[in-house]
ROKOL-74092 format. One line per field, with one value per residue (C-alpha): residue in one letter; x, y, z. Coordinates in Angstrom, 1 decimal. Layout:
<rs>
residuo [A,...]
u [X,...]
v [Y,...]
w [Z,...]
</rs>
This chain:
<rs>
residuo [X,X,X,X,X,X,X,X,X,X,X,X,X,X,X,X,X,X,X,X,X,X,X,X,X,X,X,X,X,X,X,X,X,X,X,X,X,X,X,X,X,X,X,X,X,X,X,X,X,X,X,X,X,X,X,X,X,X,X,X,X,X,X,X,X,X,X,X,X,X,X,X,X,X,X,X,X,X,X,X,X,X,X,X,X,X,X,X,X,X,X,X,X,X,X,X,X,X,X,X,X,X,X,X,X,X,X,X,X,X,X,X,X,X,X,X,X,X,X,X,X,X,X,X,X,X,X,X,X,X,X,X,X,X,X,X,X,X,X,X,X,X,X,X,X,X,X,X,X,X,X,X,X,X,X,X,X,X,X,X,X,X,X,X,X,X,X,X,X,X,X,X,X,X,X,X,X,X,X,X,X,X,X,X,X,X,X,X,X,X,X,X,X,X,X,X,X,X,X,X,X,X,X,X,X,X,X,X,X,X,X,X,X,X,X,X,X,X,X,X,X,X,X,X,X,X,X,X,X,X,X,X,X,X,X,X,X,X,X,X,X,X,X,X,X,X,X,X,X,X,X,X,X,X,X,X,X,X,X,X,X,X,X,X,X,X,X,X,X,X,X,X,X,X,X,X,X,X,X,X,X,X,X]
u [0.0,2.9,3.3,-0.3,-0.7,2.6,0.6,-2.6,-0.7,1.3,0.2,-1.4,-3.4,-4.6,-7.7,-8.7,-9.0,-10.8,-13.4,-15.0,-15.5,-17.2,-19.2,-21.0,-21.5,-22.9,-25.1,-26.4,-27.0,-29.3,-30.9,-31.7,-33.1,-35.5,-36.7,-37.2,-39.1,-41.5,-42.6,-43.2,-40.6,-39.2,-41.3,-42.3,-40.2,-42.0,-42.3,-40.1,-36.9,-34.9,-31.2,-30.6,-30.2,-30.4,-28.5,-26.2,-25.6,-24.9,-22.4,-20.6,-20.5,-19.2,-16.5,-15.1,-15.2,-13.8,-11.0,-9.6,-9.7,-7.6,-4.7,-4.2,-4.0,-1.2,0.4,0.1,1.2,3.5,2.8,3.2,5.6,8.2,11.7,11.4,10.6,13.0,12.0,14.4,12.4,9.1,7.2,5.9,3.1,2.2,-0.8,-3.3,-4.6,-7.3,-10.5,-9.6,-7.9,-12.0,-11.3,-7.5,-9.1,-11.7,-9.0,-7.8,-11.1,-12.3,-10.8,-9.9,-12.9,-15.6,-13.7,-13.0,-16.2,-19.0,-19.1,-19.0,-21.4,-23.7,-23.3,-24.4,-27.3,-28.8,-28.0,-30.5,-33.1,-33.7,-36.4,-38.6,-38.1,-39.1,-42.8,-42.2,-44.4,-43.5,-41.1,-40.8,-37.6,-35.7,-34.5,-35.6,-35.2,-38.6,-40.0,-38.1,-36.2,-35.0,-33.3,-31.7,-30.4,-28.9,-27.7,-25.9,-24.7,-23.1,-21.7,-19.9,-18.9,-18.4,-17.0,-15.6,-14.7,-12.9,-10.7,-10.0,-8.7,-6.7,-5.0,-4.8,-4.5,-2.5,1.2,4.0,2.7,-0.8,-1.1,-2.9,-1.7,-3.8,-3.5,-1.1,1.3,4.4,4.6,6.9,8.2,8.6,5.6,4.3,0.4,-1.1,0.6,-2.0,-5.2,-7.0,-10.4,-13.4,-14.1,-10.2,-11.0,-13.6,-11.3,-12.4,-9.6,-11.9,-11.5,-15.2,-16.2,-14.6,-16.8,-20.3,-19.3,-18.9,-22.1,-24.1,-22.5,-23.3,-26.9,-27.6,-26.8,-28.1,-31.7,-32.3,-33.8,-36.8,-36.7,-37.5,-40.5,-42.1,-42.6,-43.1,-45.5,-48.7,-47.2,-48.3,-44.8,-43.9,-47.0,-47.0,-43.4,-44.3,-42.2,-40.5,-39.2,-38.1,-36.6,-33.7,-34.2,-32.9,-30.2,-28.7,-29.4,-27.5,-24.4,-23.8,-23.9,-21.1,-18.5,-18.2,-19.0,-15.9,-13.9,-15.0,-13.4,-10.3,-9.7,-9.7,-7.5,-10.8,-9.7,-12.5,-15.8,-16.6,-13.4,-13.7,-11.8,-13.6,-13.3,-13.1,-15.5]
v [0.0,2.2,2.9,3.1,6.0,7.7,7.8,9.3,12.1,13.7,16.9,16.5,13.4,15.1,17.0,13.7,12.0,14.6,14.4,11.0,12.3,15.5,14.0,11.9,14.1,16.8,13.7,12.8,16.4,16.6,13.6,14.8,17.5,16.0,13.7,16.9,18.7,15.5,14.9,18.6,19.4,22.2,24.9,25.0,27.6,30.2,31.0,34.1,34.5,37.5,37.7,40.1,39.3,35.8,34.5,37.5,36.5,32.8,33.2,35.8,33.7,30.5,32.6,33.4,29.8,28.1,31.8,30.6,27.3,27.7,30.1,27.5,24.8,26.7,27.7,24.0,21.8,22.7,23.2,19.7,21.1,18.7,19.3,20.2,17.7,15.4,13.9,11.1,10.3,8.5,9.1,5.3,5.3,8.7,9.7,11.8,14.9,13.6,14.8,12.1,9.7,8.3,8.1,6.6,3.7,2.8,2.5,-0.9,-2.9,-1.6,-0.9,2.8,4.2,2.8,3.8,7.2,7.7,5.3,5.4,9.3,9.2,6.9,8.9,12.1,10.6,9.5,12.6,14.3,11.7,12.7,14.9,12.7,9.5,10.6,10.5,10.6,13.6,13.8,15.9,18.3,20.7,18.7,14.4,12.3,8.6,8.6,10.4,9.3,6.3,5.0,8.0,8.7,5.5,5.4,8.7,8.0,4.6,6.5,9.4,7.3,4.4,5.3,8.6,9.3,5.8,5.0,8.2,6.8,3.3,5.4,7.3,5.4,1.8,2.1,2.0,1.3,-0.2,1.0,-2.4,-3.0,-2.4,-3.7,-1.0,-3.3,-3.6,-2.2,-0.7,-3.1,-1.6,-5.1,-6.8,-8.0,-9.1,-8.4,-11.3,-13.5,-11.9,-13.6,-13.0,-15.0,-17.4,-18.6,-18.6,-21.2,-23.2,-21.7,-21.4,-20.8,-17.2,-18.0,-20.0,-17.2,-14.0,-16.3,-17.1,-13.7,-12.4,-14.9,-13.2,-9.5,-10.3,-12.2,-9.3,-6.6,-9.2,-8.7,-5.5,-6.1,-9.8,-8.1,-6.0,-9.3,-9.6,-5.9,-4.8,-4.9,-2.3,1.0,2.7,0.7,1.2,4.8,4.5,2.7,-0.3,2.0,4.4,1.2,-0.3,2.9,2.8,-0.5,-0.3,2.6,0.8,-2.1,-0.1,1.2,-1.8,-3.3,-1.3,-2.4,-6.0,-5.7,-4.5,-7.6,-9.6,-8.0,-8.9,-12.3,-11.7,-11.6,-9.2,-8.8,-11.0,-10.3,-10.7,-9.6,-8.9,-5.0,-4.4,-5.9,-5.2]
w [0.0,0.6,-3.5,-3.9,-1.0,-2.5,-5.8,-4.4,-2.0,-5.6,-5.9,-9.3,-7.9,-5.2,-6.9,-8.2,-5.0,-3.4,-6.4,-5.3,-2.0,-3.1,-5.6,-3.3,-1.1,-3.6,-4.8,-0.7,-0.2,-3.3,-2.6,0.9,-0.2,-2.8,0.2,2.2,-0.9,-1.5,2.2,2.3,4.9,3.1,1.0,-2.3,-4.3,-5.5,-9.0,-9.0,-6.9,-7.0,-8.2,-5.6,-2.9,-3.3,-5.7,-5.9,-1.8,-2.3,-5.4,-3.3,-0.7,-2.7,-4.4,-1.7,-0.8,-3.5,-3.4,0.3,-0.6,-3.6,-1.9,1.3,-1.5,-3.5,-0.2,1.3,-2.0,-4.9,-8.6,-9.9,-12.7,-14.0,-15.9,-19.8,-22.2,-24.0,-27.0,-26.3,-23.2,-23.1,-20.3,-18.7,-18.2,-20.7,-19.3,-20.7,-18.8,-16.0,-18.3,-21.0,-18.9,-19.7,-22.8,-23.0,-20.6,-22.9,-25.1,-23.5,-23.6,-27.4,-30.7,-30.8,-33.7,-30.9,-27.7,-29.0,-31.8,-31.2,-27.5,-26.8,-30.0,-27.5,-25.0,-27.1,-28.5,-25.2,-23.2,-26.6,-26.6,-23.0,-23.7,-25.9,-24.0,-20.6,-20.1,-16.9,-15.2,-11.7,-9.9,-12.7,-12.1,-10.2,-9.9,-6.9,-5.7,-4.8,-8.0,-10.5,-9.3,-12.7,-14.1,-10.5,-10.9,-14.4,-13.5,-10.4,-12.2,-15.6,-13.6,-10.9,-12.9,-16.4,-15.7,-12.7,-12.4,-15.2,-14.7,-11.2,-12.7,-15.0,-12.7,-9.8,-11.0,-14.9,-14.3,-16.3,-19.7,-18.9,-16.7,-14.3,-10.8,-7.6,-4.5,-2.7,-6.0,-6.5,-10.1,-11.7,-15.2,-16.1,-15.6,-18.7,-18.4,-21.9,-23.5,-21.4,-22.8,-25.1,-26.7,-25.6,-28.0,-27.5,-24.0,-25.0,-27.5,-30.7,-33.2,-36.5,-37.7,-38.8,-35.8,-33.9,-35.1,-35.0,-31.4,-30.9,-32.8,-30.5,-27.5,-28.6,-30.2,-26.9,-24.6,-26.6,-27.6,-23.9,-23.9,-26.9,-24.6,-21.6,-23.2,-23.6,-19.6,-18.6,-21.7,-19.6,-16.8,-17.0,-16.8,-19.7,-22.2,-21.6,-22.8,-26.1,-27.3,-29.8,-26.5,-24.5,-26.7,-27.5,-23.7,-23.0,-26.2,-24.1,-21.1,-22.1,-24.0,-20.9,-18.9,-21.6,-20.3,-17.0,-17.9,-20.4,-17.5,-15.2,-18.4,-18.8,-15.2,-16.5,-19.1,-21.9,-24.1,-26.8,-27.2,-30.7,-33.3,-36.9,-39.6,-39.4,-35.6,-32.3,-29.6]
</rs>
């Protein structure tokens, strides 16, 4: 643990610790206070609320904040500035900055047009199709377990685990070689463990180029079958014909897109390094 503490007390590192913490606090503090708003222990706002004083008072009051917090931060830890670069040096692990260390981890589990087009493509579509897939009427202005327990949830899921989380592994857990370091390993430049992945239908003894990508197809048209599947069983509920089969079923393909990237990460663990293999792509 003693590299793994050394890691997370570097100045630049530092922030992104501090994130995970803040984050869910931000989220129990708004979820408290949607509880508080739906048992009618706090006040309806009113329609109109004037900028001054009150919002001009609170962003006063958080600038100065967020203003001391910054100046006993610079006082207390130095500028994580290195030496100047050397083009004869290569940087191991290079690391991109924190805000696409996302992206550069997605980057080990999928081939680089779908880690770096199709999946933030994904991500934009469903963040726009918000609007005319959510019939859902209740706590207008504002998201609440209680009102709105599904988006809450998918929320809370993407944010925490495909964001913030995969920017964690990245900084935290890729060392030399962009391997993948436990918090009780030391970062050994030698340790070699990509030569043991292999892709799923080798891990099942499938050698077939041909065998290999209908294996794979089976796999990938299984998982992503389950959502127009699952409509069979939940049609009659109201939720879900108010929502129209068309609506649940771009529901549950985002649904289950999203759940791929953590299952993938489960498989890498195991040394599965793609479940679908064509000559085109690899997913």
């Amino acid at each position: 643990m003693h590299n793994f503490l050394k890691i997370l007390g570097k100045p630049d590192n530092v922030p992104i610790a501090a994130m995970v913490p803040l984050f869910i606090l931000a989220l129990a503090w708004a979820l408290w206070r949607s509880r508080k708003r739906k048992t009618g222990q706090a006040a309806e706002p009113s329609d109109k609320v004037h900028t001054w004083p009150y919002l001009a008072r609170v962003e006063f009051i958080a600038a100065i904040i967020v203003m001391v917090i910054l100046t006993i931060w610079s006082l207390a830890i130095d500028a994580p500035l290195e030496g100047p670069a050397n083009p004869m040096v290569t940087p191991n692990p290079a690391k991109a900055p924190w805000y696409f260390l996302g992206l550069q981890e997605l980057l080990v589990y999928f081939d680089p047009w779908i880690a770096g087009v199709i999946i933030p493509g994904i991500i934009v579509f469903g963040l726009a199709s918000i609007p005319y897939i959510d019939v859902n009427e209740k706590g207008s202005g504002y998201y609440g377990l209680g009102e709105r327990p599904f988006a809450a949830a998918c929320f809370v899921f993407a944010f925490f685990t495909l964001g913030i989380g995969l920017i964690v592994l990245g900084v935290f857990f890729r060392g030399p070689g962009w391997n993948f370091f436990w918090p009780w390993e030391y970062w050994d430049h030698l340790k070699v463990s990509a030569i043991t992945n292999v892709n799923l239908p080798e891990a099942m003894g499938v050698i077939d180029p041909f065998w290999k990508f209908m294996v794979g197809a089976v796999f990938e048209l299984g998982w992503y079958s389950m959502g127009p599947l699952s409509y069979l069983l939940v049609r009659k509920r109201e939720t879900v014909m108010k929502l129209g089969w068309f609506r649940y079923f771009v529901v549950s393909f985002f649904v289950l897109a999203m759940l791929a990237i953590p299952l993938k990460i489960l498989l890498r663990l195991f040394n599965i390094k793609y479940v679908w293999v064509t000559p085109w792509f690899n997913y």
